[in-house]
N, C-alpha and C positions, 0 to 999 in steps of 0.2 A: 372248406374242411379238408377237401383232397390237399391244397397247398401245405398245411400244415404239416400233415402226414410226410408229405414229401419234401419239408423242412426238417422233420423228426431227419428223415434217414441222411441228411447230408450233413447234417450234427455230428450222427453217427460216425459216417463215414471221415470226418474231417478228425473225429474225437478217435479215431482208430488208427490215423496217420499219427496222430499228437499231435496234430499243427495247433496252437493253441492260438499263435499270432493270424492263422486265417479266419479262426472262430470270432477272435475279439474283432475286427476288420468287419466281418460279415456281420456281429453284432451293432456296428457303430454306422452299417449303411442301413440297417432295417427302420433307425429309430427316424 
């Protein structure tokens, strides 16, 4: 659960830069 949580905030964080290209990257190594 903690993982998640601290998944949430680097969303955040990443969603706060606008890097949109390191979200999708980050999405495509979770899977």
């Amino acid at each position: 659960m903690l993982f998640l949580i601290i998944l949430s905030h680097i969303y955040f964080l990443l969603d706060k830069f606008n890097n949109k290209e390191t979200i999708f990257c980050f999405q495509l190594q979770t899977e």
